[in-house]
N, C-alpha and C positions, 0 to 999 in steps of 0.2 A: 585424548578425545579425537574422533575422526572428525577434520572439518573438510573433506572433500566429498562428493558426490556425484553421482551418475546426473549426467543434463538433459536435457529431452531434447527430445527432436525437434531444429527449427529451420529444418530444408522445406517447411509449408507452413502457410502463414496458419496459424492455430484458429479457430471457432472458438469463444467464451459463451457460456452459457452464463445467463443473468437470472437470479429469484431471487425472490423478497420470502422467506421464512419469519421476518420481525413483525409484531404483533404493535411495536410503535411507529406511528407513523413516519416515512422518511423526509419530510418538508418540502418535497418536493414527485412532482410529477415521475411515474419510473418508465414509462415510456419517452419522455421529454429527457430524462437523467440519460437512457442510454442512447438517445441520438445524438446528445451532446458529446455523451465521452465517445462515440462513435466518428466522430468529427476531429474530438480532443486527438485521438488514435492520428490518422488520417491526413488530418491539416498540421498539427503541432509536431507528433512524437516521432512518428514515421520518418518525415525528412531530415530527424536529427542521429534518432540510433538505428533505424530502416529497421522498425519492430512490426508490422504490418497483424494486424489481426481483426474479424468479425466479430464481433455481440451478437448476442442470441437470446431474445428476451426466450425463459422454461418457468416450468414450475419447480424443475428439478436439475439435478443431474441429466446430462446429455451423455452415452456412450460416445467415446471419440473427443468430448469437446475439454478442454479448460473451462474454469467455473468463478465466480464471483458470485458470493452467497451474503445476504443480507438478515443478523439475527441481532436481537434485542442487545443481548450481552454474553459473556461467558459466563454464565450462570442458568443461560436458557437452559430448561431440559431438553438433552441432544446437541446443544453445541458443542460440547467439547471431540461429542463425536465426529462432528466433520473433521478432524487431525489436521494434516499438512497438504493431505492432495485426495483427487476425485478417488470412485473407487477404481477406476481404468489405472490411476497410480498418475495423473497428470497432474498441472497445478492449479491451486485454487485460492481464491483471494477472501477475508472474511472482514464483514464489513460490520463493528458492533455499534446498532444505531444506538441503545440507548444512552451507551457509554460515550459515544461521541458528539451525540448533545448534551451530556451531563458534562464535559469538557469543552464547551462553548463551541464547540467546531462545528462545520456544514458536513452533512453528508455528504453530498457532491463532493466538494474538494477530499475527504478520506477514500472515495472510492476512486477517485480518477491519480490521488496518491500509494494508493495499492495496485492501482492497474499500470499505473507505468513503470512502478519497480516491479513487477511481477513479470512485465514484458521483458525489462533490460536483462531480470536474473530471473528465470524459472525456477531455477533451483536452490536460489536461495545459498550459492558457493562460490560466489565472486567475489573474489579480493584482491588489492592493490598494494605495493611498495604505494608510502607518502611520506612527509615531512619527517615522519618519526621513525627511523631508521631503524629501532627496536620492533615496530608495528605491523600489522596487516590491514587495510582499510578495506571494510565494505562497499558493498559497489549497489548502494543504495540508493536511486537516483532522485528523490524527493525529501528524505532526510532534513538534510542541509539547508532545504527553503521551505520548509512545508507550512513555515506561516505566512507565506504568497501565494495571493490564487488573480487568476483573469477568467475573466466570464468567454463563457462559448456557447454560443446560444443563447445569449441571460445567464446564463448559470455559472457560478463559478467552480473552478478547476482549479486544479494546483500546478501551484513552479514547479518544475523540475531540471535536475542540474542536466549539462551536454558533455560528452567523452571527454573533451580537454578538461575539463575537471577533477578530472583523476588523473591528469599529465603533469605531473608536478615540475615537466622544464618549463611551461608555461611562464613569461615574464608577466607579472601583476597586469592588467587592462590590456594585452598583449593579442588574446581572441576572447569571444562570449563564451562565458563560465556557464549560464542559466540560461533558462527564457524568457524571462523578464530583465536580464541584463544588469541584475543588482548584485551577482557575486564579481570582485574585481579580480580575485586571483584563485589557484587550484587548490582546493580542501580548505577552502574560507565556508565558514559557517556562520550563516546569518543569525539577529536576533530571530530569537523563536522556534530555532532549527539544532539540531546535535548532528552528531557524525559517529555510529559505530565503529568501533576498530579491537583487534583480538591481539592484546599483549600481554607478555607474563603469561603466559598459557591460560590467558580466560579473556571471554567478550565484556568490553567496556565501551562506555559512551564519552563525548567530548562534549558539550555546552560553549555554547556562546554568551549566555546569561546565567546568572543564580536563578532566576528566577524561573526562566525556562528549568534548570537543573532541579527545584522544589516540584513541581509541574509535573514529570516525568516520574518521579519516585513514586507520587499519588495516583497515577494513571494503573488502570488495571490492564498490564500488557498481556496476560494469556490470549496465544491464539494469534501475538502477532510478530510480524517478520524479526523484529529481536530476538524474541524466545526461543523462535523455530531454529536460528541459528545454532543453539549452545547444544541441540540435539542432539546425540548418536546417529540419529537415521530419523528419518519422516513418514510419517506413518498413513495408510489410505484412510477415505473415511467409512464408517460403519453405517452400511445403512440400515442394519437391522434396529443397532441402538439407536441412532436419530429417529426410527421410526417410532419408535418407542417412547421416546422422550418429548415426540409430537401431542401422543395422546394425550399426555400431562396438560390438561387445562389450566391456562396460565389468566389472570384476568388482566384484561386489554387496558394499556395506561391513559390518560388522558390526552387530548388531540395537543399538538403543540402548532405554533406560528410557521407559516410555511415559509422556507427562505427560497420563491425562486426567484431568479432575476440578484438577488443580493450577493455581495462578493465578501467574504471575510476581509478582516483588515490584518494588518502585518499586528504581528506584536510586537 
């Protein structure tokens, strides 16, 4: 299986184009969502992995841009068809609202946890020597803490781990593993959190709990950066069939509790 890939271009800071395609509502405000991750960008990520990029609230697809698409589930008709990247062939992030409140999570933290791994790895082909001398470690930068978030704007965001984290000379408390400052050492995985890694010729996960481990089995991953991994290659997305799958009248689910201003708690 080929696990290597062509990277994009990142000699210019990238445009992300922002839409809401989900029919459930996302608990929060989406103009208020992307000035926050706009800040999260900006204030937090930038000064750590100098990943620099603009949001662009669309209705759609942007020629030119990266994208971050918001759809109910994989199951929507036309979701499966947005694949791994724009139709330009660049990257795209996909945010399933309803599956990620049916999993007690904020949207906000899933998408500002998709958009910072998205900045670190575009292409989704970054991996590291770690502990397991047998292994390849993903270079997944949210993974690891992704039941940590801190508000930006009111809103909460997710932890994400910092480069020495994948530097396994690193002594225990030695520099900041996160941004929240609760990893002590390099490829520690918090409660709440797993860690990808590709040994014995197939992609596996690490748990830091069973219970986190039960969790993840149940979770509908199509569509996300795990699965995108085990690929051959990454496919563009169809816009004819999305268009298509538009027209499918879907009936609109009930209004849910808006979380803005709330922060997930750790589990």
């Amino acid at each position: 299986m080929a696990i290597a890939r062509a990277s994009f271009n990142q000699g210019a800071a990238p445009r992300i184009a922002v839409f809401n395609k989900a029919s459930t509502p996302l608990g929060v405000d989406l103009d208020k969502l992307i000035a926050a991750l706009q800040v999260y960008i900006d204030k937090h990520v930038v000064p750590i992995w100098a990943t620099p990029a603009t949001l662009v609230k669309s209705s759609d697809f942007v020629k030119g841009h990266w994208a971050i698409v918001f759809l109910d589930n994989a199951d929507q008709p036309g979701a499966l068809a947005y694949h791994d990247l724009t139709p330009d062939g660049l990257p795209v992030s996909k945010v399933f609202v309803r599956t990620t409140l049916d999993n007690g999570d904020l949207v906000s933290v899933s998408t500002s946890h998709e958009l910072v791994e998205m900045l670190v790895d575009p292409a989704i082909n970054l991996m590291t020597t770690g502990p397991d001398p047998k292994a390849m470690y993903a270079y997944e930068s949210a993974d690891p803490v992704e039941a940590l978030s801190f508000n930006v704007n009111r809103i909460p965001m997710s932890d994400f781990v910092y480069p020495a984290y994948f530097e396994d000379f690193h002594k225990p408390g030695s520099v900041k593993f996160d941004h929240l400052g609760q990893v002590s050492k390099p490829f520690q995985v918090l409660k709440g959190g797993y860690q990808i890694l590709f040994k014995s010729g197939k992609w596996t996960q690490v748990f830091a709990s069973e219970a986190k481990k039960k969790h993840f089995k149940k979770e509908d991953r199509r569509g996300h950066r795990s699965e995108q991994r085990k690929q051959d290659k990454m496919l563009r997305a169809d816009p004819k069939r999305i268009a298509k799958g538009e027209k499918v009248k879907v009936a609109a689910p009930k209004a849910r509790p808006s979380i803005d201003g709330f922060a997930r708690r750790a589990r």
